[in-house]
N, C-alpha and C positions, 0 to 999 in steps of 0.2 A: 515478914521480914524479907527484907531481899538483900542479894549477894552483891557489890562491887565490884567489878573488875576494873585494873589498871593498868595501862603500858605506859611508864616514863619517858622521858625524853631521849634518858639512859638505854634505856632497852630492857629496862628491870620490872616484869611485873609482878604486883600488889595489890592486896585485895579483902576485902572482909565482909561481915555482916553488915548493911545499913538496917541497924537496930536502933528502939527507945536511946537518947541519948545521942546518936548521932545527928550531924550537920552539915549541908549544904547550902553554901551562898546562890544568890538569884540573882536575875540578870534585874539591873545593869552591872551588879559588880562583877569582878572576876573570881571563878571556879575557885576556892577552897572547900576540900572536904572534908568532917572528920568523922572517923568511924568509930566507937568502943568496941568493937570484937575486930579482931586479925587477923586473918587465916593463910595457910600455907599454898605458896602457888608457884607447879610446874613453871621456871623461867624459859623452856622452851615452848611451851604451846601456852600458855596463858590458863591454861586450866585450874577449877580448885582441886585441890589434894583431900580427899575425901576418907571418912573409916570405912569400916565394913558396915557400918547402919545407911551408909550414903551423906555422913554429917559433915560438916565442913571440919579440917584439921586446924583448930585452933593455936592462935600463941597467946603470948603475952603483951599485954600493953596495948594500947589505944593507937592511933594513927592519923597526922593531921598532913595532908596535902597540896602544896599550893597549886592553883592553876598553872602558873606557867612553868611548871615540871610537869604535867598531863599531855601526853601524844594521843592519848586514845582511851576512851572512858565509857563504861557499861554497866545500867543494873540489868543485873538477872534476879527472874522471880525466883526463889527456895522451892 
């Protein structure tokens, strides 16, 4: 599984599992992401919010992102 990170265009970052179930488009088209896990993340440093196992702090609900709200975009390996 690997982690997502997001910085919007806003300045708001987002981020989750890229798990079973998620989606990424391919080039040529444009960047839509979707993730089925959520996870909670520092708006100032971009960081995941993590428990005391080191796991990622989950929410609720799924998360679909257009390309053109993405300023900046990362997997990280779990």
């Amino acid at each position: 599984m690997q982690r997502s990170r997001i910085r919007l265009k806003s300045g708001r970052w987002i981020g989750g599992a890229y798990a079973p179930g998620s989606y990424a488009s391919g080039y040529p088209e444009l960047l839509d992401l979707y993730l089925v896990a959520t996870a909670e993340m520092d708006q100032q440093s971009g960081d995941f919010l993590v428990n005391e196992a080191d796991g990622l702090i989950l929410r609720e609900g799924t998360l679909f992102v257009s390309g053109t709200e993405i300023e900046y975009f990362e997997f990280v390996e779990a």
